[in-house]
N, C-alpha and C positions, 0 to 999 in steps of 0.2 A: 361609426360612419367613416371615421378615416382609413380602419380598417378596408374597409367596403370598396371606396377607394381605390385601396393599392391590388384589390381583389381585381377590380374591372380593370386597371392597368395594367396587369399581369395577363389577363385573358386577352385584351385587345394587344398586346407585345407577342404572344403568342398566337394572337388569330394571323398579323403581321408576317411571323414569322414562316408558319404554317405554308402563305400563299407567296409568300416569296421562293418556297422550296418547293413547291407544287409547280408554281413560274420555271424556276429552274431546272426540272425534269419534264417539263413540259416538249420546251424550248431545246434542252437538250435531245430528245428523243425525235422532234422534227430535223434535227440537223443531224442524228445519225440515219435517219430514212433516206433524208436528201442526199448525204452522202453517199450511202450505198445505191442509192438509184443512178446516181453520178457517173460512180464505178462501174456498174454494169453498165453503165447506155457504151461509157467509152470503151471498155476490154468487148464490147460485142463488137467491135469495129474491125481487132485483131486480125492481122495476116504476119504469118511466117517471117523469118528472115533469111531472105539467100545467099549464099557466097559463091560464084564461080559455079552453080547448080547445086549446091549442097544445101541442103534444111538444115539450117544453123542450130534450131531452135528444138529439132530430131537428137541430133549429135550432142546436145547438153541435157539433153532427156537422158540420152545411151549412158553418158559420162556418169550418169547419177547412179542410174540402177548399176550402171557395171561397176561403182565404186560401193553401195548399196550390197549386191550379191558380194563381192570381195571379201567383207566384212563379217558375211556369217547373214546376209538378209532372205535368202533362200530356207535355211533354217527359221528364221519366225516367220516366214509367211506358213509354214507349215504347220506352226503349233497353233493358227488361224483356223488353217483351212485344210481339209483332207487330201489337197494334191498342190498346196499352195509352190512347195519346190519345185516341182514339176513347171506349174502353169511358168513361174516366176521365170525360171530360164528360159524355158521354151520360148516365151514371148520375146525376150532378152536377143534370144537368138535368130529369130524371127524376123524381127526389125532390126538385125543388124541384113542380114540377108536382103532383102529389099532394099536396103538404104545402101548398099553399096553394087547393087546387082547393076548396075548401068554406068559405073565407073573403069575406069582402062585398067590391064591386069597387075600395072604397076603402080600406079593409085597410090601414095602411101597410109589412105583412111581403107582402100578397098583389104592391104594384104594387112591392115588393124583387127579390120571385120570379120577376114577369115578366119585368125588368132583367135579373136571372142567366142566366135561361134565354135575353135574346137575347145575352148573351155569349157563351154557349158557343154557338148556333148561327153566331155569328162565326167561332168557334174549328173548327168543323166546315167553315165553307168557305175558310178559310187554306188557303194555297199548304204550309204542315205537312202539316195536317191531309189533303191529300191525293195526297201524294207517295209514299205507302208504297204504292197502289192504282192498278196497272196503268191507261191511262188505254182501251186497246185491248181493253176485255171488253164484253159485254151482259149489263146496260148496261155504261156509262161509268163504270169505277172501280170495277164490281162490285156485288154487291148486298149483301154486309155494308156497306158504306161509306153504301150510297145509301138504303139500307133504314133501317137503324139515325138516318140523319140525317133521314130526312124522316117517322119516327116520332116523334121528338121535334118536328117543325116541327108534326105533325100535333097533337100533344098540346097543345103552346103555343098552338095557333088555337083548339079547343076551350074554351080557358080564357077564351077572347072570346064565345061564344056564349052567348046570344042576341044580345052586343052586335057591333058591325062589326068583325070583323078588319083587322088591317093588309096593306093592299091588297100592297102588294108581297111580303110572303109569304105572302099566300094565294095569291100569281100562283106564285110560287117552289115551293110546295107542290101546284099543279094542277099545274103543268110537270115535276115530279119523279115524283108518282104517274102522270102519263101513260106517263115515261118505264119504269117499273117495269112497267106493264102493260103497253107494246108487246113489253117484253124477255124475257116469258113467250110471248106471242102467236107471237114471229118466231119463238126458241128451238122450240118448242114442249116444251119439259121440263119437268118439275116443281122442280126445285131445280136455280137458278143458280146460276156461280161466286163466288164471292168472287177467288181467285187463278184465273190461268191453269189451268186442267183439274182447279180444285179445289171441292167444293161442301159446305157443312154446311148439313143441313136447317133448325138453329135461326138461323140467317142469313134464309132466306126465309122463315119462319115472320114474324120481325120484317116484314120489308118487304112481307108479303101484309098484315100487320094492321095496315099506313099505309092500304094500300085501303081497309080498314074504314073505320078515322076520316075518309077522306074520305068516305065513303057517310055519315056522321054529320053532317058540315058542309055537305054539298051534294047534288046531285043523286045519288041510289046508283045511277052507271052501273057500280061494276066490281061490286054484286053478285052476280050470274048468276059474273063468274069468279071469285070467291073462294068461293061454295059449289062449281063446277066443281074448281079446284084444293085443295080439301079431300076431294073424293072422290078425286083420284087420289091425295094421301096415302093416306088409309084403304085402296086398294087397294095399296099396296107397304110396309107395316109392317114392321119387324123380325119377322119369323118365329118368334124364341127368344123374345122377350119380349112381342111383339104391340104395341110402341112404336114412335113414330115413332126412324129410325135414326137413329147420331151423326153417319156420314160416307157418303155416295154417289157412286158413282162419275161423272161428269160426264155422259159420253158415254153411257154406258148404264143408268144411274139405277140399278145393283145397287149392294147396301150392301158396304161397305167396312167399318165399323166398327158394330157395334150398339148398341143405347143407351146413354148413361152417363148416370151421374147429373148430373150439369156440366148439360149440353146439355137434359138432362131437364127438371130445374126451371127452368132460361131458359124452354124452351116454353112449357112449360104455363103463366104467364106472361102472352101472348101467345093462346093457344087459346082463354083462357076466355072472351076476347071475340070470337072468331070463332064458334065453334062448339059452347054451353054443352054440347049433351051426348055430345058427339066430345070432350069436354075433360075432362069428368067422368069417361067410360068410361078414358080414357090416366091422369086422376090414381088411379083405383082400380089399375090397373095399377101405377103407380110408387109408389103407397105398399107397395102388398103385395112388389114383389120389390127395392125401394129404402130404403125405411127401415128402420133398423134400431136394437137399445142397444147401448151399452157399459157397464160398470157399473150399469146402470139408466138411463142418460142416453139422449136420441133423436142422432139423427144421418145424414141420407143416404149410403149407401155411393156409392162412383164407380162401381162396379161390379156387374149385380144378384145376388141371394144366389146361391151356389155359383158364381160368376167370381171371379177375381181377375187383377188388371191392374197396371201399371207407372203410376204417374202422369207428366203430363204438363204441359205451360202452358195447358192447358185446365182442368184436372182442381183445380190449386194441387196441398198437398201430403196425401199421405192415411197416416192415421195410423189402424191398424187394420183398413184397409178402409172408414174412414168419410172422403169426402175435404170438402175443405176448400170450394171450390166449391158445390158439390152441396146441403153444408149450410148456406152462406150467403144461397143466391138460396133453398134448401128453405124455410127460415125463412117468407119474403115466401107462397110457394106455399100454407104449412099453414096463413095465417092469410087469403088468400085464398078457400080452397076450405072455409076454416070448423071447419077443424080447431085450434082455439084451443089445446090444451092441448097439443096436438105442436110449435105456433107458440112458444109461452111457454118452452118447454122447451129448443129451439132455440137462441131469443134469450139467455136465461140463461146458457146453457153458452158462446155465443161474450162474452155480458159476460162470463163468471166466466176461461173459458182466454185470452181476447183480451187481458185486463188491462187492458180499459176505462179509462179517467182524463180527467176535465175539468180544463183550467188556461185560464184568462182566458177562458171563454166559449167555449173549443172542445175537441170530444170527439173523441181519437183512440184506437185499438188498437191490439195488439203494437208498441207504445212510437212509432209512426207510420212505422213501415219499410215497410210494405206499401199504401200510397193505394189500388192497385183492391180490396182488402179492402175497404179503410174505405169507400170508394163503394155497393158493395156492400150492405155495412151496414145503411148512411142507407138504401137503394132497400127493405131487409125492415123495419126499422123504422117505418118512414113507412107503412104499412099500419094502419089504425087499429081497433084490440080493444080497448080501453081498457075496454068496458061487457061482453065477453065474457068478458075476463080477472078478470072476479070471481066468475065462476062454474067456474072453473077446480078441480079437486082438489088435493092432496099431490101430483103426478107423482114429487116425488124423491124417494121415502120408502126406493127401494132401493139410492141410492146414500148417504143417511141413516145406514142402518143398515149396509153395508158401513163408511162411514166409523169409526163409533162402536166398532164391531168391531175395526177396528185399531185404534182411539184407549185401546181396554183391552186390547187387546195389549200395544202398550210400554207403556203406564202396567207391568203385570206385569213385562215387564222391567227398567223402571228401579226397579220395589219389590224386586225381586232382585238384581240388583244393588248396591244400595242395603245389602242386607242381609247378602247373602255374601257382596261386593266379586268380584275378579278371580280371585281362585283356584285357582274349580270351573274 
């Protein structure tokens, strides 16, 4: 009997103990939810910091990735991703372009920015930088490589106009767009390879709108074919969505993949300077079957509404059906095309889920695991709203009030508990 006893003391010490540790992860797991609901309501509130016109919070972006590339980060983005060096600088130099395109010649951030950007067009003509791209395609290397690189040389020139460019690569920028244009010419196709027998249209979309900018800097000989090669876009669109497609077939220019959101917002991108209202007609399209919410939040899907798809290293990762891609370059797109409030919306939600954080003057996301994110980034932030953004609404007001909603939820539950303990 005594035995028996110390039997049931032992079980009820440990039923005790049981519901006190149940209490404790209970209680804990409410105050991690609330926490992060916290966090999010507040980083969704986020705006920029200016100094004297400069995006403070751009410039400790730049400072990262450009301390980031320094160090050899171009190289692993690449052992990621099949053009990770590429994208990594490109974008690098991109958004330095922008970010100092409306600063006086003497600037001492603007004559920083031309420095970076002839870094990485360094970094674009290293024996690295073009080893990954077959050397035996038309062109030479392909046209993601040649496209992508001499859109950036093109943009850098621009940044001289009115004043003299640098002779040797404006010679390097004429020789490159020549070679762009004969390789449509010879081809005679609409969208060339990048790899051997492989083609994405947002590849030549990029390297037709080098054409452009040289039509900007010099004589406009390739006009005639970049309105020519926009009409036969418009004549072979994705079908389903009336979009330019993701992927086509080389040899016979049928689509292979139809639009995604990835590929989508790169475009258009790119379009608005070719062709304002062939660009306009495609972003009315991609917002109506591409954007989307979640909880009240914006977000481009990878896929448009009623598709659903696998993601890809194109795509990043898609949570929802809203992928990661789509709404990072989306971001750049919505404050482009003037849609401020979908732009702001965007941005916030990748500060608030990215976990944004500045240390020593430089701004990285998801803890800086992912560099072509953060590339990314800089390239949608660097688009300057700053005087639109005040005429912005509440956009969150519905995931506000979802929040608030579970935040008297468990409150409820920890007053019941609180009050009845464990053992209803």
């Amino acid at each position: 009997m005594k035995h028996l006893r110390k039997i049931q003391s032992l079980m009820h010490f440990f039923k005790g103990m049981l519901k006190l540790v149940v209490s404790f992860i209970l209680y804990l797991l409410i105050f991690l939810v609330c926490l992060l609901l916290i966090y999010l309501n507040v980083r969704l509130f986020y705006q920029p910091t200016y100094t004297e016109g400069i995006n403070k919070d751009v410039h400790y972006q730049l400072n990262y990735l450009g301390t980031m590339l320094e160090k050899g980060g171009g190289k692993l983005a690449q052992e990621k991703y099949p053009e990770g060096f590429i994208f990594l600088n490109v974008l690098y130099g991109l958004t330095w372009a922008d970010f100092i395109a409306e600063l006086p010649s003497t600037h001492p951030t603007r004559v920083l920015g031309l420095k970076k950007i002839n870094w990485v067009l360094d970094e674009l003509d290293s024996q690295y930088a073009r080893m990954n791209f077959p050397y035996a395609l038309t062109p030479k290397r392909g046209i993601f490589y040649l496209g992508w690189k001499n859109y950036l040389l093109g943009q850098k020139l621009l940044l001289h106009a009115p004043l003299d460019p640098p002779s040797e690569q404006y010679e390097q920028f004429k020789e490159q767009s020549k070679q762009i244009y004969t390789a449509y010419k010879t081809s005679g196709k609409t969208y060339l390879e990048s790899y051997k027998g492989l083609a994405w249209p947002a590849d030549n979309v990029v390297a037709i709108a080098s054409l452009r900018l040289y039509n900007q800097l010099d004589t406009p000989i390739y006009q005639n074919f970049v309105e020519e090669w926009l009409r036969q876009v418009e004549q072979h669109l994705d079908t389903t969505t009336g979009l330019i497609p993701h992927e086509v077939d080389f040899e016979t220019g049928e689509v292979i993949e139809g639009a995604k959101g990835s590929s989508q917002s790169l475009m258009l991108n790119f379009l608005l300077d070719l062709d304002t209202t062939f660009a306009r007609k495609q972003f009315e399209k991609y917002q109506k079957q591409f954007l989307d919410y979640r909880f009240g939040l914006p977000g481009i899907r990878e896929y448009p509404k009623g598709k659903k798809g696998m993601e890809d290293v194109d795509s990043g990762p898609i949570i929802l059906e809203i992928g990661g891609a789509a709404s990072l370059v989306g971001q750049r797109i919505m404050a482009l095309y003037n849609q401020t409030e979908t732009a702001v919306g965007l941005r916030n939600c990748i500060e608030s889920f990215g976990v944004a954080y500045t240390s020593n003057e430089e701004k990285r996301y998801v803890l800086g695991m992912e560099p072509i994110a953060d590339a990314f980034i800089a390239w949608a932030n660097v688009v300057p709203i700053q005087a639109a953004e005040k005429r912005v609404g509440n956009w969150r007001w519905t995931f506000q009030l979802l929040s608030l909603t579970i935040l008297v939820f468990l409150a409820v539950i920890c007053y019941k508990k609180k009050k009845h303990g464990f053992e209803e």
